[in-house]
C-alpha positions in Angstrom: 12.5 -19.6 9.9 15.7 -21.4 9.5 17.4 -18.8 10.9 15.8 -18.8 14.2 15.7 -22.5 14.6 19.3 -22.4 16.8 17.6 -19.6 19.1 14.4 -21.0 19.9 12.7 -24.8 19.0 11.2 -25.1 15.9 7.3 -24.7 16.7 7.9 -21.2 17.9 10.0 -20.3 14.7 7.1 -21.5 12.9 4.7 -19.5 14.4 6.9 -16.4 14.5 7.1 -16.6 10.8 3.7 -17.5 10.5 2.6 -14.2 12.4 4.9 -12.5 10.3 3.5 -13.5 7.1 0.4 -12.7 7.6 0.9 -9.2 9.9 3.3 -8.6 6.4 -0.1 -9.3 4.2 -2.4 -7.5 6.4 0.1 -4.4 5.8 0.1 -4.5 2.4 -3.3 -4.6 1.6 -4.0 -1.8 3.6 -1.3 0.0 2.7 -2.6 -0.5 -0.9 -6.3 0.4 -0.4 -5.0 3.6 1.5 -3.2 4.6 -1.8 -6.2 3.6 -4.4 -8.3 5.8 -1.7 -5.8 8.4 -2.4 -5.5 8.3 -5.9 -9.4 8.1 -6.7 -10.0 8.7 -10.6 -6.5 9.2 -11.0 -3.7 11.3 -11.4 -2.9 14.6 -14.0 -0.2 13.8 -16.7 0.4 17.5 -16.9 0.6 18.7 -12.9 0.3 15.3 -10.7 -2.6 16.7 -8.6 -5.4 14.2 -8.7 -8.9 14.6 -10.6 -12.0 15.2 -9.9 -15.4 14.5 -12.1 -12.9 13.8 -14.9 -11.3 17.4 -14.6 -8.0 18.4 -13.0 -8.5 21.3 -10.8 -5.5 23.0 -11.6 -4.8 22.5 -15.3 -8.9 22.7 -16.3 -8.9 26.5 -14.2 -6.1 27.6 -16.6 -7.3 26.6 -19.9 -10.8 28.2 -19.0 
């Protein structure tokens, strides 16, 4: 905000950065529930794919 104070008056650097903040949050959390979506039960230690009903699809099929 300090930054911007010489460019413009103070009220509208405040609100800029107040925007910002909170267009930044927004992000984030999305961002973040997109990749716990993706995840889901979580990840193999052995191939990286993720698992389903508690089995990997990929490593499970082999050892079978």
């Amino acid at each position: 905000m300090i930054g911007l104070i010489p460019f413009m008056g103070a009220a509208y650097a405040a609100i800029i950065v107040i925007i910002m903040y909170f267009g930044i949050k927004i992000y984030v959390g999305k961002r973040k529930q997109s990749i716990e979506q993706d995840v889901g039960e979580g990840l193999c230690m052995g191939c990286g794919s993720k698992i389903f009903n508690k089995k990997c699809p990929n490593c499970d099929n082999f050892q079978e």
